[in-house]
KOLROVEX-554019 format. One record per residue (C-alpha): residue number from 1; x, y, z. Coordinates in steps of 0.2 Angstrom, whole numbers, plus 5000, padded with zeros to 4 digits. Example, Ala and Ser with C-alpha at 12.3 -4.5 7.8 and 13.67 -1.06 7.14 Angstrom:
// residues 2
REC   pos      X      Y      Z
REC     1   5062   4978   5039
REC     2   5068   4995   5036
//
This chain:
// residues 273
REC   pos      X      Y      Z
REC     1   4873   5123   5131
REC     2   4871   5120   5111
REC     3   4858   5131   5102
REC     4   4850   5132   5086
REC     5   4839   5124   5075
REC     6   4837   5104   5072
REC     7   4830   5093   5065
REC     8   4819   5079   5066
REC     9   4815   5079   5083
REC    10   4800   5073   5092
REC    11   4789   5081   5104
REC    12   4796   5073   5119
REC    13   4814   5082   5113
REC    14   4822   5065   5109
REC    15   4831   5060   5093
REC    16   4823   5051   5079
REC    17   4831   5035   5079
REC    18   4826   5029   5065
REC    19   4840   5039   5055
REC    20   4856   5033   5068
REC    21   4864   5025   5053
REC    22   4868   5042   5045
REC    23   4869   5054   5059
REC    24   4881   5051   5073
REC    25   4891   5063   5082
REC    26   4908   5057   5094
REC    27   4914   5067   5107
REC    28   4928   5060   5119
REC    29   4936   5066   5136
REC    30   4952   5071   5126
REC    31   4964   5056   5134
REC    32   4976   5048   5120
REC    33   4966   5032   5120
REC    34   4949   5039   5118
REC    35   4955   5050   5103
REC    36   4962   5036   5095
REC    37   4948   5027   5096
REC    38   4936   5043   5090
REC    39   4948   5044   5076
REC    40   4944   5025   5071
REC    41   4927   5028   5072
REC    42   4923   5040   5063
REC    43   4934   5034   5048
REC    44   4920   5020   5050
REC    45   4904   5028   5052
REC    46   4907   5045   5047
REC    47   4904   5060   5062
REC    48   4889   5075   5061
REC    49   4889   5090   5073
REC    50   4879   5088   5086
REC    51   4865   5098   5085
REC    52   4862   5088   5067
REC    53   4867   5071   5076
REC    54   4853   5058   5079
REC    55   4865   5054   5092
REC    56   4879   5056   5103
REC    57   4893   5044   5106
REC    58   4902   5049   5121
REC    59   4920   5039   5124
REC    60   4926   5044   5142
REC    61   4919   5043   5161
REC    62   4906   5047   5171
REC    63   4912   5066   5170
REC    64   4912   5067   5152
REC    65   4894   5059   5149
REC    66   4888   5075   5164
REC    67   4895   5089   5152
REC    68   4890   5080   5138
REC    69   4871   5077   5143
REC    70   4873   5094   5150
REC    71   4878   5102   5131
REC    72   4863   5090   5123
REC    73   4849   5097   5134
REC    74   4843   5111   5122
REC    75   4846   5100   5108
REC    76   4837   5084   5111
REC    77   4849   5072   5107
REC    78   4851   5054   5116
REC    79   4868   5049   5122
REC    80   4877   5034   5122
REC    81   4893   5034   5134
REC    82   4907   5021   5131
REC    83   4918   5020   5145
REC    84   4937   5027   5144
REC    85   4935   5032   5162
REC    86   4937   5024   5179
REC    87   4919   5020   5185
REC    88   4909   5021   5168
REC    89   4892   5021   5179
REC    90   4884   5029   5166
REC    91   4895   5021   5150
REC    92   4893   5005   5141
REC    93   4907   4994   5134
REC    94   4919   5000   5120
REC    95   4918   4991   5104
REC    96   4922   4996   5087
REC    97   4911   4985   5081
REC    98   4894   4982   5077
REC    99   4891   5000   5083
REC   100   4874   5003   5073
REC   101   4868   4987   5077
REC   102   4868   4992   5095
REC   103   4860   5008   5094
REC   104   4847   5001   5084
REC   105   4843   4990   5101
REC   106   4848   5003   5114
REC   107   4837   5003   5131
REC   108   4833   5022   5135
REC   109   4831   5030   5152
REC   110   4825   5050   5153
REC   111   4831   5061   5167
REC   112   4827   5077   5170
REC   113   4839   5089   5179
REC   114   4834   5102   5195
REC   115   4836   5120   5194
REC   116   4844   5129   5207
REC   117   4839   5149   5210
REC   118   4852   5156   5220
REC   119   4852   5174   5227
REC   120   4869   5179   5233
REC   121   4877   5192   5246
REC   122   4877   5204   5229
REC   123   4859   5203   5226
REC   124   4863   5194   5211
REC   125   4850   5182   5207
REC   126   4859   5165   5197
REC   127   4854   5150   5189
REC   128   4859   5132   5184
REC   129   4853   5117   5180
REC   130   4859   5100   5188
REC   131   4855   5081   5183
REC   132   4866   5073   5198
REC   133   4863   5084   5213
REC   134   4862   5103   5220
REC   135   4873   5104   5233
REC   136   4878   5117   5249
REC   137   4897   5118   5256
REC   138   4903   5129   5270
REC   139   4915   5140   5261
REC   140   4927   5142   5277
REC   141   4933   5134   5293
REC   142   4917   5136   5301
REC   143   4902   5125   5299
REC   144   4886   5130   5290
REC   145   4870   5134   5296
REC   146   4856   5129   5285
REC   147   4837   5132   5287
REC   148   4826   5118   5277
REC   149   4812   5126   5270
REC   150   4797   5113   5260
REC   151   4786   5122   5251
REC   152   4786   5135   5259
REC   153   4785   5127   5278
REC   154   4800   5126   5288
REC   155   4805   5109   5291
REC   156   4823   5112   5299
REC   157   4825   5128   5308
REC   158   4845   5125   5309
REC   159   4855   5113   5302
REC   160   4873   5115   5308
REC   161   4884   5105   5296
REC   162   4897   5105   5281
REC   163   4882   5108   5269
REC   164   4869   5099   5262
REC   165   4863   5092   5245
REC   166   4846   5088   5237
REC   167   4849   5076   5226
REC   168   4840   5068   5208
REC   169   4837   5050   5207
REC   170   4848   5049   5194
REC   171   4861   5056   5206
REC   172   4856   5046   5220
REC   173   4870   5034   5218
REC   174   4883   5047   5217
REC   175   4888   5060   5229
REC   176   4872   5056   5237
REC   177   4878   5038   5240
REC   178   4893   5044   5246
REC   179   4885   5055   5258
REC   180   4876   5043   5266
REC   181   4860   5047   5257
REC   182   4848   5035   5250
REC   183   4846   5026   5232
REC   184   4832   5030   5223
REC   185   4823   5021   5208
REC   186   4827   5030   5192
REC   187   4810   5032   5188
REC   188   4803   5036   5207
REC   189   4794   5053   5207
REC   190   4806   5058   5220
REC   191   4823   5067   5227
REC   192   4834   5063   5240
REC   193   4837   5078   5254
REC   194   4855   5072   5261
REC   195   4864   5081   5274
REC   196   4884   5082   5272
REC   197   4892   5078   5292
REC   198   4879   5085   5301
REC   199   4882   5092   5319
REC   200   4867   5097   5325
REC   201   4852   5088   5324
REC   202   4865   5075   5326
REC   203   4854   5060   5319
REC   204   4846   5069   5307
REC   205   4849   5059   5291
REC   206   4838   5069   5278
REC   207   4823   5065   5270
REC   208   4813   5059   5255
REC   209   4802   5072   5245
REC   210   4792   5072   5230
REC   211   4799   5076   5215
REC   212   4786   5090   5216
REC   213   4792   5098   5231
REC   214   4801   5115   5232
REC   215   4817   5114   5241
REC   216   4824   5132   5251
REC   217   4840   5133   5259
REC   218   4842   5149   5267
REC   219   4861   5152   5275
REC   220   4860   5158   5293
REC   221   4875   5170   5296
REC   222   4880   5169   5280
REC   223   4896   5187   5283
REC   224   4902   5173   5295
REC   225   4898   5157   5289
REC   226   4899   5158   5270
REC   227   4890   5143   5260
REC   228   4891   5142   5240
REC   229   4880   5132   5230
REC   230   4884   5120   5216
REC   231   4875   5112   5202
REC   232   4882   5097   5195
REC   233   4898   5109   5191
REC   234   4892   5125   5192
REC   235   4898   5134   5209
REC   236   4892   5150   5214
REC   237   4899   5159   5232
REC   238   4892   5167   5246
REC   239   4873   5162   5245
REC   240   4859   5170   5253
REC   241   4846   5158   5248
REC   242   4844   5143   5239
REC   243   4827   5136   5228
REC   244   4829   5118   5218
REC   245   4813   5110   5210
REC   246   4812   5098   5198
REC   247   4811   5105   5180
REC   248   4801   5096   5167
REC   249   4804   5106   5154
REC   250   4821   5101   5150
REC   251   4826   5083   5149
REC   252   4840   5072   5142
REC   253   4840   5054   5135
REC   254   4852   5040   5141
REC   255   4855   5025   5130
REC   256   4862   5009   5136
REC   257   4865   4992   5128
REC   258   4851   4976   5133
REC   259   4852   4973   5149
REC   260   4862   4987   5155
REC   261   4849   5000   5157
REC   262   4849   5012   5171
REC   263   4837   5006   5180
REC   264   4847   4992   5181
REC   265   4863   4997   5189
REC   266   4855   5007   5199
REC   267   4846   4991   5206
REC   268   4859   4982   5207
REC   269   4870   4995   5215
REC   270   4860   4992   5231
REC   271   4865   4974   5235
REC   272   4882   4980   5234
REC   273   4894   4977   5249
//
């Protein structure tokens, strides 16, 4: 994560975008075709380290715009993404073009990520922050066993399963989806709790919980069943317990051409078939 000192930023941690035309920082997934065009780019409109930047232009996928949002958290600068990857969920269209002219009209959509607490078989206790998801894998040929714990209340004595993830609504369409989880409105005070091929309770499919709500996962026989714990790309092994809350001090700002936003794609992701 980048540290330091910056400069004008306001009190919601965004960018002042008022100063784009002369602060903009590129950053690319590192394939031949995104360097080249990087390269072009900043011939053009000239390229500041990022915790200067007004903005971020990320050229890549899906994965780059997560480490980069993940690297702009402490800094409080917005990203715009333009795809060079696969799915580009998250990325607008490349053009060299015009590029200040569409950050001055950008749509913007603030996420904030979930911490994860996790106290392992060492006694360690770690931490990470994820924007997608918080997830729990079995760690060895046997299945998991997961008790669900809701502020404090034990909603799910034993879930026996692959793992389990509790998931942001900005990550609702991701690994969420593909779980079988629901999507949720980007800006729906809530999060998705998704089990991964659960056993038993057979037709338990998870829940919906506030974006308040503090999540436990504690690993029953965990010497036997091993579980780690991931967020976003953080993994850490042989988990004891689990916490994941919502945390509102940190945030990040997406930036997405008219018509495009977030919101949107997420929308229309749903009458997808």
């Amino acid at each position: 994560m980048v540290t330091g000192d910056v400069i004008d930023r306001r009190n919601d941690g965004e960018a002042d975008l008022d100063h784009i035309s002369s602060r903009v920082c590129f950053v690319t997934n590192g394939t031949p075709e995104a360097d080249a065009a990087a390269a072009q780019l900043r011939a053009r409109y000239g390229d500041y380290p990022v915790d200067t930047a007004d903005v971020v232009v990320a050229l890549g996928g899906d994965g780059l715009m997560l480490q980069t949002l993940h690297r702009v958290m402490g800094v409080g600068v917005p990203v715009y993404g333009m795809n060079f990857g696969s799915v580009g969920f998250m990325m607008n269209t490349f053009s060299e073009d015009n590029l200040l002219d569409r950050l001055e009209a950008v749509q913007r959509t603030r996420i904030y990520p979930l911490s994860m607490q996790v106290l392992d078989a060492a006694g360690e206790t770690r931490t990470a922050l994820a924007l997608n998801e918080v997830s729990l894998f079995r760690s060895s040929y046997q299945a998991a066993k997961l008790q669900i714990v809701v502020d404090g209340e034990t909603r799910l004595e034993e879930l026996i399963c692959d793992g389990a993830l509790l998931s942001t609504p900005a990550g609702s369409t991701a690994y969420n989806l593909s779980a079988h989880g629901p999507i949720l409105p980007i800006e729906a005070p809530l999060l998705a709790l998704t089990p991964i091929s659960p056993f038993r309770p057979r037709r338990w499919r998870g829940a919906i919980l506030s974006n308040r709500a503090v999540v436990k996962f504690i690993t029953r026989e965990a010497v036997k069943r091993p579980v780690s714990a991931v967020a976003d790309n953080v993994e850490f092994q042989n988990v004891l317990e689990v916490t994941v809350f919502e945390d509102r001090s940190h945030g990040v700002t997406l930036l997405f051409d008219p018509g495009t936003s977030l919101e949107e794609r997420v929308l229309s992701e749903q009458f997808r078939y």
